[in-house]
C-alpha positions in Angstrom: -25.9 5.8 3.7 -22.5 7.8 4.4 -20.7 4.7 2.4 -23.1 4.2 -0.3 -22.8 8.0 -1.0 -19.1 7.9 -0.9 -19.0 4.9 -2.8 -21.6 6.3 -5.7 -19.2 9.3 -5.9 -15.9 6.5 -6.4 -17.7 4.9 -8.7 -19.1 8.1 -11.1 -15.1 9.7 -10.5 -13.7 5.7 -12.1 -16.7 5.6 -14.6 -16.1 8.7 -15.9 -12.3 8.8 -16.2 -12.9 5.2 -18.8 -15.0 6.9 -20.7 -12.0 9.7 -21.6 -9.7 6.4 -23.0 -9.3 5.4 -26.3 -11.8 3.0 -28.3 -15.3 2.2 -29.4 -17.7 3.2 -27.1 -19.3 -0.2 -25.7 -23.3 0.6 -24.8 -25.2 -2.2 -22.4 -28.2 -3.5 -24.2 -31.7 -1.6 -23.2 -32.2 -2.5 -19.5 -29.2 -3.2 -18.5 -26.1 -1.7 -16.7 -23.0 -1.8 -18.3 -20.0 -3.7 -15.9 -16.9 -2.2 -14.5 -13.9 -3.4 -16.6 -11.6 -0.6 -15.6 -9.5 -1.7 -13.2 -9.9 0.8 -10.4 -13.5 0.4 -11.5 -14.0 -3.3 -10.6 -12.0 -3.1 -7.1 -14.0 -0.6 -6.1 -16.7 -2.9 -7.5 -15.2 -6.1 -5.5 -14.5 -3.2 -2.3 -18.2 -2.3 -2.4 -19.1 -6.0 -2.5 -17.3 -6.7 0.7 -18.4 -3.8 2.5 -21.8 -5.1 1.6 -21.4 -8.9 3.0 -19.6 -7.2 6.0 -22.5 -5.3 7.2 -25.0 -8.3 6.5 -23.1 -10.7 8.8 -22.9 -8.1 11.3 -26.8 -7.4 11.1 -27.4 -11.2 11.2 -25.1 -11.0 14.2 -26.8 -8.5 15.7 -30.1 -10.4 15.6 -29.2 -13.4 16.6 -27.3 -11.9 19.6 -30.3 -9.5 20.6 -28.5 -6.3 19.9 -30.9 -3.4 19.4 -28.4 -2.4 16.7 -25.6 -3.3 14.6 -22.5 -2.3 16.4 -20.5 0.4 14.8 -17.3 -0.5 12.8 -14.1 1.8 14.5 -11.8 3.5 12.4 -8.5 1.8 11.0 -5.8 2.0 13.6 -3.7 5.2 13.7 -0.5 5.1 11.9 1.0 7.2 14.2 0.4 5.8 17.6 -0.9 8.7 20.6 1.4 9.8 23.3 0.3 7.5 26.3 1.2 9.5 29.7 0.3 9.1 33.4 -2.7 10.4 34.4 -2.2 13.0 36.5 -2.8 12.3 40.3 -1.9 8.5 39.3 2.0 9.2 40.0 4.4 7.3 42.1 7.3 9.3 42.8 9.8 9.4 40.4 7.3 7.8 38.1 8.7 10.3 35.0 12.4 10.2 36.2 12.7 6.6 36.3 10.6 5.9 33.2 8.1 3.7 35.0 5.4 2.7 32.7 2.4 5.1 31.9 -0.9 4.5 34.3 -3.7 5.7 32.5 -7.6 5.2 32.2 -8.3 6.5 28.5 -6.2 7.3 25.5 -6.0 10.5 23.5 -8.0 10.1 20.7 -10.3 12.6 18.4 -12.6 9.5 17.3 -15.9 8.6 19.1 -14.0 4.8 20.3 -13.9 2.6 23.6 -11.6 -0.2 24.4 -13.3 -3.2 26.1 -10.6 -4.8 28.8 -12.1 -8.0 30.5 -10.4 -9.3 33.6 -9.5 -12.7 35.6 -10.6 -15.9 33.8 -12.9 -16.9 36.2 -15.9 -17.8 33.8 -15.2 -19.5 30.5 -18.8 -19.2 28.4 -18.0 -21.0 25.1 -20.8 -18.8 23.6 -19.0 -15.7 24.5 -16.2 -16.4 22.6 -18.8 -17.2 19.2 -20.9 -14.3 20.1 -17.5 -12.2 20.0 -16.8 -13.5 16.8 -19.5 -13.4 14.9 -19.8 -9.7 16.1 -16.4 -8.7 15.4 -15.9 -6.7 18.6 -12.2 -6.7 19.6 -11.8 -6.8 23.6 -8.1 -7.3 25.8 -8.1 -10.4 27.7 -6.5 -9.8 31.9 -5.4 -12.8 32.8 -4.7 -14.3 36.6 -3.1 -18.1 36.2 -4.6 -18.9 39.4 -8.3 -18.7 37.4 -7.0 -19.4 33.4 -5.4 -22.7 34.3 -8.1 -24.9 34.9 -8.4 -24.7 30.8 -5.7 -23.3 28.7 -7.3 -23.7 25.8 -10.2 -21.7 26.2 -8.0 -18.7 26.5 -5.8 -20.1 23.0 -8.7 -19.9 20.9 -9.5 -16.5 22.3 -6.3 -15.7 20.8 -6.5 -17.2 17.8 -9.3 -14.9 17.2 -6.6 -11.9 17.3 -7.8 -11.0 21.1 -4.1 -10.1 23.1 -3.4 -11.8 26.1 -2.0 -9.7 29.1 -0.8 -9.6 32.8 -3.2 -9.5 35.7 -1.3 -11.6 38.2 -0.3 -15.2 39.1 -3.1 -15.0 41.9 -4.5 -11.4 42.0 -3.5 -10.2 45.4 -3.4 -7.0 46.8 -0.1 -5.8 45.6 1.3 -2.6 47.8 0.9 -5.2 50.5 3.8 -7.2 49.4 7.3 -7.0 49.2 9.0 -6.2 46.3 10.3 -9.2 45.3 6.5 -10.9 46.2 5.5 -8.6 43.5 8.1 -9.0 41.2 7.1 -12.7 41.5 3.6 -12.1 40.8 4.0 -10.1 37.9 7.0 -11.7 36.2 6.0 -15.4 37.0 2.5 -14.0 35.4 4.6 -13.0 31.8 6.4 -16.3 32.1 2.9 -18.4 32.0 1.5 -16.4 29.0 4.5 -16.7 27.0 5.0 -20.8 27.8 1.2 -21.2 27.3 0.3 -18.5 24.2 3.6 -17.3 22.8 4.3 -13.9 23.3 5.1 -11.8 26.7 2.8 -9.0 27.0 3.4 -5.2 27.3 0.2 -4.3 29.3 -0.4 -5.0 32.8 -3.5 -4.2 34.8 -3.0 -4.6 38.7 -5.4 -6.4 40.7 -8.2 -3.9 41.8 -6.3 -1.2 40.1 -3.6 -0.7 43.2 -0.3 -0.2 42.9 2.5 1.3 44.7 6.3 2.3 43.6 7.3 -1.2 43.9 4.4 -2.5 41.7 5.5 -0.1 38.8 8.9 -1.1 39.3 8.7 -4.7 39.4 6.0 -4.2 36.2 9.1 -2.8 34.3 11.6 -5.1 35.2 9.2 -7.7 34.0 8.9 -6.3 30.8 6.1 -4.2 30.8 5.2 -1.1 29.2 1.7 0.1 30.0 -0.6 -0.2 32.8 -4.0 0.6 31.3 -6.7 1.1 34.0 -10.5 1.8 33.4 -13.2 5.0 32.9 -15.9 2.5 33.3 -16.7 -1.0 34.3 -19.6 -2.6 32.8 -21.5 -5.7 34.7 -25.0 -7.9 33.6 -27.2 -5.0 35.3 -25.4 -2.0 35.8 -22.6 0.6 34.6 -20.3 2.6 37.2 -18.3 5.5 36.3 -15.1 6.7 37.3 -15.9 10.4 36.0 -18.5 12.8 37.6 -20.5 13.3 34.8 -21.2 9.3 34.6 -20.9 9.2 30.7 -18.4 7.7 28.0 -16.2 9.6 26.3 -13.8 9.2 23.5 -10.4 6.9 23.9 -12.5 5.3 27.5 -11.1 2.2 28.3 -14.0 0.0 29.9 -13.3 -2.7 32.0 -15.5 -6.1 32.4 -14.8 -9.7 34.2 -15.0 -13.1 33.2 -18.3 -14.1 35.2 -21.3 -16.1 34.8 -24.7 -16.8 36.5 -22.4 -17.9 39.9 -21.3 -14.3 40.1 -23.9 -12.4 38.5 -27.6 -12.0 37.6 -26.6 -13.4 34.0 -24.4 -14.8 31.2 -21.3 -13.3 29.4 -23.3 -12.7 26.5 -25.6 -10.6 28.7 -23.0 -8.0 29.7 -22.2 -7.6 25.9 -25.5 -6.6 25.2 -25.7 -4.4 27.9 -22.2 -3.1 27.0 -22.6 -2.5 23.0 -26.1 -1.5 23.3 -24.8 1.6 25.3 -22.1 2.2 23.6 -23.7 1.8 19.6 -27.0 4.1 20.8 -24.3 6.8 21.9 -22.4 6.7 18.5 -19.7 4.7 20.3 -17.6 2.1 18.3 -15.2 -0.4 20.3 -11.7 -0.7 19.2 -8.6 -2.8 19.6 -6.4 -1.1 22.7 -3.2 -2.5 21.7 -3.6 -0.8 18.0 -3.1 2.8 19.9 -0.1 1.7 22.3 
């Protein structure tokens, strides 16, 4: 309703400054509605019209998918990107002073967003990917090699649907257990698969099980990284848990997820979206792109 208004008000504002040019006044017969031929007029016209076929998809996607709503569209990325610091008890020492990368679990923000992160490649449901698609919700792909390379190609046409591709590991270990080099291994041998296989390296990094030590942040910047984005939330088939005491989202939440199926848990893919954008749509929740804000 918010749109149509806005648009109504567009459209009287372009209407009205036509009628001011020069000419003979042009009347629509009895009955009918006279077109836009001012410019401004008609690609607000042709702007309307696609806002109108967006929304339909989306509610037939909705439907389809067994959403109890149609998920909410986020705002267009910020031109000027948020200051992304360490959260605070989530320091290494000298983690400023040595410009280690930022570990944090949300981002600054003012708008009512979450960032889906989904982890491991374990589970690779084809109808995930159309169901992610045909929804339009954008989600960050954490990627272990020792899980992703029993089919490239699954992962390639989740990119080619504009999802980013980042570090999680060549075979998710527990990191402060290993030597600095191990981890440098792990991480760096990790960039060096996603840019052979999918063509770019990537700037995020998310450890395995979220534990890191000095070393890890070290070895995460040497490999060319420049955030490690953790979670608020993790959503599975069944259940939420909450890394906050009040157990509720909040804006800029980053909400991590896994690649699992029916082997794993009570459930498909699909199933944790629906439990995931059902949540976050009733609580006025839209889910945006993470690498848009870093």
């Amino acid at each position: 309703m918010a749109v149509r208004a806005a648009l109504a008000v567009l459209a009287g504002a372009a209407i009205v400054s036509g009628c001011v040019q020069d000419g003979p006044e042009v009347r629509p017969a009895p009955g009918q509605q006279a077109p836009l031929k001012a410019p401004p007029a008609r690609a607000l016209d042709r702007y309307a019209g696609r806002l109108s076929a967006d929304l339909a998809a989306r509610a037939a996607a909705a439907k389809e998918w067994g959403l109890k709503s149609v998920p909410l569209r986020p705002p267009p990325p910020p031109v000027r990107k948020p200051d992304i610091v360490t959260r605070e008890g989530f320091e290494v020492d000298g983690h400023a002073e040595q410009g280690l990368p930022p570990v944090f679990t949300t981002v600054p923000t003012e708008h009512r967003i979450v960032f889906l992160t989904i982890d491991d490649g374990a589970e690779k449901d084809p109808a995930f990917l159309r169901m992610m698609k045909e929804l339009r919700i954008p989600y960050s792909a954490f990627l272990s090699d020792y899980l992703v390379n029993e089919d490239y190609g699954y992962f390639k046409r989740m990119r080619d649907h504009g999802v980013a591709l980042n570090n999680h590991t060549l075979t998710h270990p527990y990191l402060p257990a290993l030597s600095y080099e191990d981890q440098r291994t792990e991480i760096c041998g990790m960039q060096d698969v996603i840019e052979k296989r999918y063509g770019k390296r990537p700037a995020l990094f998310r450890p395995p099980f979220g534990n890191y030590d000095q070393d890890t942040l070290h070895a995460a910047k040497e490999c060319g990284v420049k955030y490690v984005p953790l979670w608020s939330e993790e959503v599975f088939v069944d259940h939420w848990e909450y890394r906050e005491w009040d157990q509720d989202l909040h804006p800029g939440d980053i909400v991590l997820s896994h690649f699992r199926g029916p082997e794993d848990w009570q459930g498909t893919m699909p199933d944790m979206i629906r439990r995931f954008l059902d949540k976050v749509t009733a609580q006025g929740y839209a889910v945006a792109r993470l690498e848009d804000y870093l």
